[in-house]
Structure formats: C-alpha cells, structure tokens
C-alpha positions in Angstrom: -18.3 -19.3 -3.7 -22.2 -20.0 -4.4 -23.2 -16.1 -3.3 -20.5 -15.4 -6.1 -22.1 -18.4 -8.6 -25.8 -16.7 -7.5 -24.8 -13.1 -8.4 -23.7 -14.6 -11.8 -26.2 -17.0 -12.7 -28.0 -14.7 -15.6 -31.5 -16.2 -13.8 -33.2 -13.4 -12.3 -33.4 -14.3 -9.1 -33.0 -10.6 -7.2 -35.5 -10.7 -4.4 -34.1 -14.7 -3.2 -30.1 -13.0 -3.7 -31.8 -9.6 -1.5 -32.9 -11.8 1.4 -29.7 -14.0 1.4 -27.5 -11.0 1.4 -29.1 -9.2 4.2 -29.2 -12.0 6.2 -26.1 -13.9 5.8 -22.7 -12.3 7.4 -20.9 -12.1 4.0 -16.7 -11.7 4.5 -16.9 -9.1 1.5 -12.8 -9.2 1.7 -12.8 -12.8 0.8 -15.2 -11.7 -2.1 -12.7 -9.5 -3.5 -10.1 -12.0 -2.8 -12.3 -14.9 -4.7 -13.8 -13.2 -7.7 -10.6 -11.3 -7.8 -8.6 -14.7 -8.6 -11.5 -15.4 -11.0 -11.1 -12.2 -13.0 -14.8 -12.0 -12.2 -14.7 -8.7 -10.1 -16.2 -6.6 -13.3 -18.7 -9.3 -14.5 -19.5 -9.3 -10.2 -20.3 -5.9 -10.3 -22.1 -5.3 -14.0 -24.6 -8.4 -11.9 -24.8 -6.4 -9.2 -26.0 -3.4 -10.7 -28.1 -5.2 -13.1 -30.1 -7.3 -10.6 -30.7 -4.4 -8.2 -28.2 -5.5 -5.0 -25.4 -2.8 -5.0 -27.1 -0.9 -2.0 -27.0 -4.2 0.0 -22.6 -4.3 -0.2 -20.5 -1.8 1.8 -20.6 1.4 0.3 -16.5 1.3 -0.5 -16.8 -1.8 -2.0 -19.5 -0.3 -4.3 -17.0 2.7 -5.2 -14.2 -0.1 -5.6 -16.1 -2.2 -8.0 -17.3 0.8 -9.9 -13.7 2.0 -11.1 -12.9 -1.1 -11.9 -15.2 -2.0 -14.0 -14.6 1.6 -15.3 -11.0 1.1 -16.3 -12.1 -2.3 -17.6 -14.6 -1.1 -20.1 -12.3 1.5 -21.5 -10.0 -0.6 -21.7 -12.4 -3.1 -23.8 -13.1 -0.1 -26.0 -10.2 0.4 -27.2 -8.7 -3.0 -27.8 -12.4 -3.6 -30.2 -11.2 -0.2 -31.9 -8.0 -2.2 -32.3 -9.6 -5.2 -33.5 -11.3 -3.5 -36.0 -8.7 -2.3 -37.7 -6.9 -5.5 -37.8 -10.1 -6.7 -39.3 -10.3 -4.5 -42.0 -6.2 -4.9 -42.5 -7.0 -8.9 -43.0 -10.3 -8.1 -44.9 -8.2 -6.2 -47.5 -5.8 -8.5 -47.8 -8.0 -11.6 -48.0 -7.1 -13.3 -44.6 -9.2 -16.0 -43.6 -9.9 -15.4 -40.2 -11.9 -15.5 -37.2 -11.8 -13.3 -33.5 -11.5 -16.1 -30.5 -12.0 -16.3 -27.1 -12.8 -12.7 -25.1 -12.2 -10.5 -28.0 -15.1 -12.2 -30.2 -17.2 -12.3 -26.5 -16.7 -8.2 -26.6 -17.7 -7.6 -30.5 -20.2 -10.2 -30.9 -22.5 -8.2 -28.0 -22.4 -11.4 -25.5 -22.7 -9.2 -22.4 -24.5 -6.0 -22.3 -22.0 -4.4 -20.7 -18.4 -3.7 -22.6 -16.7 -4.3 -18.8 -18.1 -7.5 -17.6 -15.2 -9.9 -19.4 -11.8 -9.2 -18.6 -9.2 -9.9 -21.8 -5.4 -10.5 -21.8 -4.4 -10.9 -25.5 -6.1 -10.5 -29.2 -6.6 -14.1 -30.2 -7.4 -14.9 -34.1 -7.4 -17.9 -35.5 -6.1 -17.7 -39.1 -5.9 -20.2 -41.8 -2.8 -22.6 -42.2 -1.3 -21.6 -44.9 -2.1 -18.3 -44.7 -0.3 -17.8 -41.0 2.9 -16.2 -41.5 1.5 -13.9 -44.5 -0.7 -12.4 -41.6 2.0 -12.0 -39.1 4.2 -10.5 -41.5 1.6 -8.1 -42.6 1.3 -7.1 -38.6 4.7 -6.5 -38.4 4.6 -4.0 -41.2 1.6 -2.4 -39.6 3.9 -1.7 -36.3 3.5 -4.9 -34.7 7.1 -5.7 -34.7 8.1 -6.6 -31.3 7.7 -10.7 -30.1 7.4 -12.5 -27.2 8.1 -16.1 -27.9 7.7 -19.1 -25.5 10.7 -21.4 -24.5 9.8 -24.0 -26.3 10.1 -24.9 -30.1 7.3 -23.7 -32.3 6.8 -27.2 -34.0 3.4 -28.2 -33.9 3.1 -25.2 -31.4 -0.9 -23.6 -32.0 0.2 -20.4 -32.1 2.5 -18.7 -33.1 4.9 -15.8 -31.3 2.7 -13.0 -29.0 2.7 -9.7 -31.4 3.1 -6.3 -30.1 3.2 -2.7 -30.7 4.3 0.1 -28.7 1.7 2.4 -30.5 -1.2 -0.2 -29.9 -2.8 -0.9 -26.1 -3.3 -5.2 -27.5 -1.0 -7.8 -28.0 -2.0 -10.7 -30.8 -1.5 -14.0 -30.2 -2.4 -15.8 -34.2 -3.2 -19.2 -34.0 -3.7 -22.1 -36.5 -5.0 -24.1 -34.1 -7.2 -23.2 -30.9 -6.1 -26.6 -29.0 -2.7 -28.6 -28.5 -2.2 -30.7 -31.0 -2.8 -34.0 -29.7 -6.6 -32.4 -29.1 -7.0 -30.1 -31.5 -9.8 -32.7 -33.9 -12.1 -31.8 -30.8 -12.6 -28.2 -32.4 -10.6 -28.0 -35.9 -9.8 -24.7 -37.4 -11.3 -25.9 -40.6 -14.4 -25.9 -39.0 -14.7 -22.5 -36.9 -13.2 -20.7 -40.1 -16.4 -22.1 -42.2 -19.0 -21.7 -39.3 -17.7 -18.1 -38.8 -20.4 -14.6 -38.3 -19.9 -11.4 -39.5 -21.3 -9.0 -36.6 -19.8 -5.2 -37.5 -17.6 -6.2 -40.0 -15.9 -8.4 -37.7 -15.2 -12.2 -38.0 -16.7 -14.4 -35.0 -17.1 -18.2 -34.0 -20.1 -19.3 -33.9 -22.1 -20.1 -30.7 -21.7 -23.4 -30.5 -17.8 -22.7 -31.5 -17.5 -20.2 -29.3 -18.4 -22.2 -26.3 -16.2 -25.3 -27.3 -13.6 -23.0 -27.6 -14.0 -21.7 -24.1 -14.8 -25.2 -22.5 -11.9 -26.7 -24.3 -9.4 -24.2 -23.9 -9.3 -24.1 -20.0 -9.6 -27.9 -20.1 -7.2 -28.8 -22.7 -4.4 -26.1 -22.8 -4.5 -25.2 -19.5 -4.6 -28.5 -18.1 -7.9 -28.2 -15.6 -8.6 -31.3 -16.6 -5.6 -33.1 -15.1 -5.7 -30.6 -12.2 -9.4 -30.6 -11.6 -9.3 -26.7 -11.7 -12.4 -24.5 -11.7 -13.4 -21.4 -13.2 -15.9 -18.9 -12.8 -14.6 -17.0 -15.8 -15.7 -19.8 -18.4 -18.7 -20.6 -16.8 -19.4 -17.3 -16.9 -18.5 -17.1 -21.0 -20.5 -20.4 -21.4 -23.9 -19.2 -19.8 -23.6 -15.6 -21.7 -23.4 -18.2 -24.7 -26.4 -19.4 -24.0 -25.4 -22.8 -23.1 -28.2 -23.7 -21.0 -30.4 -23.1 -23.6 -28.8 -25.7 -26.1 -29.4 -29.1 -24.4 -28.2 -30.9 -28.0 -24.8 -29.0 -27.1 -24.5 -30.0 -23.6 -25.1 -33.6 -24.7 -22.8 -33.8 -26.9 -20.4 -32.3 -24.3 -21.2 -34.7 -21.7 -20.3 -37.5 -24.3 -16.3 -36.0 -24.5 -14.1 -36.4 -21.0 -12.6 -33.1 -21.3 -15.7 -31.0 -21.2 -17.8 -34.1 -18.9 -15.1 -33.4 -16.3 -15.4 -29.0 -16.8 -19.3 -29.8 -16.1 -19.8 -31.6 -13.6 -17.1 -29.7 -11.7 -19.1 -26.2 -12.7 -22.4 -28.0 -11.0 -21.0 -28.0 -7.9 -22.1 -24.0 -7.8 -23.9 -24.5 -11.0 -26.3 -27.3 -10.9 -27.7 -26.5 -14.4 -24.4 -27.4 -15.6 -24.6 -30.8 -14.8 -23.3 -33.2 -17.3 -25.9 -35.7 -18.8 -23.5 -38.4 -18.0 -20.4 -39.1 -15.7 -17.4 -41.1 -15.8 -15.4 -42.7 -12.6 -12.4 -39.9 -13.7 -15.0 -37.2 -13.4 -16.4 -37.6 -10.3 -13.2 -38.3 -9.2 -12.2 -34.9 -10.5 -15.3 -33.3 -8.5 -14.5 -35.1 -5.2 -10.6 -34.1 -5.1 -12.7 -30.3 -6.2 -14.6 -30.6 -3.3 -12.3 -31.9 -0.9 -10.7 -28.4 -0.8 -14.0 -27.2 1.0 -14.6 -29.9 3.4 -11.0 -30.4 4.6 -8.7 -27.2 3.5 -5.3 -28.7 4.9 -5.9 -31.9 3.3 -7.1 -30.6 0.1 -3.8 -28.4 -0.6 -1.7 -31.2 0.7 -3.3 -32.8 -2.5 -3.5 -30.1 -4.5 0.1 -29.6 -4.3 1.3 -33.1 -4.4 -0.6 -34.1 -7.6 0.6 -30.5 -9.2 4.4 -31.5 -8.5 3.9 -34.8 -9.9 2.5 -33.5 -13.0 4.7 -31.1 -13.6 7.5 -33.4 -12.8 6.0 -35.6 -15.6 5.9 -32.7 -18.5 9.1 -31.3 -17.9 11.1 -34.7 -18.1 9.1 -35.7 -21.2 10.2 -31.8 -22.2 13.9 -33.2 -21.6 13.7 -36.2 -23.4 11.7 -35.2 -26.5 13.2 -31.5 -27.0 16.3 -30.5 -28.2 14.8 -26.6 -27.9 14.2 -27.0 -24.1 17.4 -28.9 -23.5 19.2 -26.0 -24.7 17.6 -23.6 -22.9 18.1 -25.5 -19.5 22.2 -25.9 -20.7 21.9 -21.8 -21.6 20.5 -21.0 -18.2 22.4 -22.6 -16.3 26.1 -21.5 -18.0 24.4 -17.8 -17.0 23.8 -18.7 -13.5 27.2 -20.0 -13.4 28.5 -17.1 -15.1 27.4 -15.1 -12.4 
C-alpha cells in the first residue's frame, strides 16, 4: 500500500522509489490485486512511466500495464468526443450545466495522460428546473434506454442512468451531487455559478471539483460510516492540486466528513493530514489500521459493523418507503412463483 501511495504521490521522488524497488522483495501480484481494486492500475502505470521505474517491474507486468492503460485511454477518448457533443446539444439549447467527477477530470487536462483516471458513467449536474427538459432532449438524441434504481426518485440526486446503443457512455444527470440530507456541503447553485469553460466544455471549479470528489466517496458512498479508503480520490484530489491550497484543506479539516477522508488518506499520505481531528476520526483511522496490524480481527470488524449498518438502512428503507416495500412484496411473489 505505501509503494503504491509513493508511485502516486505527484512529488518527484524517482531515485528514493529506484532504490526501494530494487531492494525490497515486492509481491507484484498483490500489486495488481491492490491497485486493481483501486481502479488505480492505469494512473500506476502513466507514474511509472513518468517517473522513470518501468524497467525496475517484471517485464510481463510492464506489457500488462501497457494495454491496459491502452484500452483505457481509448476508451477516455471517445467518451470526451461524447461529451462534447452533449455539450454543444445543452449549449444550443440553453442548459445550464456543468461536467462532474471523472469526466470534467479528463476534459479539464487534470492528468497529462488521457488513461490515468478510470470513468464509469457521464455525470452532469444540471439546473433544477431545467432537469427533465435535458433528459428529454437526450432521449430524442438516442438516449432512450433507462436504468433506474429500486428506490423512489423523491428527493433522489439524480435522476435515471441514460443510455444509447449507438453511444460507448451512459449519463447519469443530477440536480444534486450529494444526498440530500448533505447536499448544503456543496450546492448545485454554487458549482453551476463557479463553473470554467475549458474547450467549450462546462467544468467545476478546483476547489468544486475536489469537494465533489472528497464528498462524494464520503457522503454517498458511505466511507465515512465504514471508514473506507481510496486511492482513486486521493489520487483526483492531489491532480487538483490540493496540497497546494492550504485555505482548502482547512476548511476541510473543519467538516467531519472530509476530517475523517483526511486523516484516513495520511496514513499513506502524510501531506494529507487534517489540520484538526475529532475522537470519530481517529477512531475511523484506528478501526482503518487495525486491518494491517491484525487482518483476522480487522475483517471480523469490518464485517460486523457493515451488517449492522446495513441492517439499519434497509429497515429504515421498510419503514419510510412505500417504493421499496413493494419491491420486496414483488420479489418475493416471483420467487414464490417459481
């Protein structure tokens, strides 16, 4: 985990990484295995390249990383071709947008390298009241089919995944970037005012773009409660220059949310280490830790306090939604059925 964290860090630091590499035995499997999990094996290898170290790895595992991060970037290229034209479709019809999360990392030039960030879907945050004009104008551009979520859209920040089976990207539009008991940490209102215009193409700004990372894996996908950490937005959040914005990194040491993602990240990172530090927090970075120092135990915990949470949503799920209730009542008659 820190030769991984080292090969990232964007501090040039080649000749220290050359004599660790060739003399440390490095399990290059569990590499794959780790940055694999990460989504990191692209960015791993664009840092390899760039900071001199690929004839210090096994010669297959150069040739591995190589087509990978081959197919990546091509497939980058194409899904910003893509974004451009949804660009210019929004543009001419007056949509008040902005490009979020991987998709505004690849056309605002964050990494010099179109294959070092790997991207699921085309996220765009559009303005409230101007939502389903813009999903109904990407359905009349071919984006007809939908993938919705089980749950009821009410106060949901997004709205249906968008798809079509002449484009390689699937859109995901949002009127919020957070859930909605969060979502005055980083308001839509905001980013849509703060946007850039880099190509023709509507971006967050920095400091946006990096709440929008922090928050996102925090917040929506609940690394916060589970004390989860990411190379992928720690990755997004140095390429942002976070480091270099110590006003920024105060501020997020202030919020729990992103205290917790920092002081986490400086565990590998120790550049990332929060200003300040609640109990929660280090709490958070101990149970983190314990993983390392005591595998067995740290699962056992892991798994328990995953149960238990998930316990928790889906009975408030029960309780509070009709939606979900019916699905449950729906699935089950099938499963009887058959």
């Amino acid at each position: 985990m820190q030769l991984i964290a080292d090969i990232l860090d964007f501090n040039d630091n080649p000749e220290a990484l050359s004599d660790r590499i060739k003399k440390t035995s490095v399990d290059w499997d569990t590499f794959v295995t780790v940055g694999s999990k990460h989504l990191m094996l692209p960015a791993l290898y664009c840092q390899l390249k760039a900071k001199r170290l690929l004839p210090l790895i096994p010669d297959d595992l150069t040739i591995y990383l190589e087509e990978i991060a081959s197919i990546n970037r091509g497939r980058n290229e194409v899904l910003l071709a893509e974004a451009r034209e949804i660009s210019e479709l929004f543009n001419k019809e007056q949509i008040n947008h902005v490009f979020i999360k991987g998709m505004a990392l690849i056309a605002g030039h964050t990494f010099k390298d179109h294959a070092e960030r790997m991207i699921g879907d085309i996220d765009i945050l559009i303005a409230e009241n101007q939502l389903n004009t813009a999903f109904d104008i990407l359905t009349q551009h071919g984006y007809s089919d939908t993938v919705d979520s089980i749950l009821e859209r009410k106060r949901h920040r997004h709205l249906p995944r968008q798809i079509s089976p002449e484009k390689f990207g699937a859109i995901e539009l949002h009127s919020d970037i957070l859930t909605y008991k969060y979502k005055h940490l980083i308001t839509s209102d905001k980013v849509l005012n703060n946007k850039r215009i880099i190509d023709g193409i509507a971006l967050p700004s920095l400091e946006d773009a990096i709440k929008t990372a922090v928050y996102a894996f925090q917040i929506n996908d609940k690394a916060h409660l589970y004390g989860y950490f990411s190379f992928k937005t720690i990755y997004d959040c140095l390429a942002l220059q976070l480091l270099t914005q110590p006003s920024l990194l105060k501020q997020l040491s202030e919020e729990k949310h992103s205290q917790s993602f920092l002081l986490i990240s400086s565990v590998f990172f120790k550049g990332l280490k929060p200003w300040k530090s609640s109990l929660y927090s280090k709490l958070l970075k101990r149970y983190y830790t314990l993983s390392f120092q005591n595998s067995i135990l740290g699962n056992l915990l892991h798994s328990l306090v995953k149960h238990l949470i998930f316990l928790h949503i889906r009975l408030l799920l029960v309780f509070k939604s009709q939606h979900y209730r019916s699905f449950i009542l729906r699935n089950k008659t099938i499963i009887k059925n058959k």
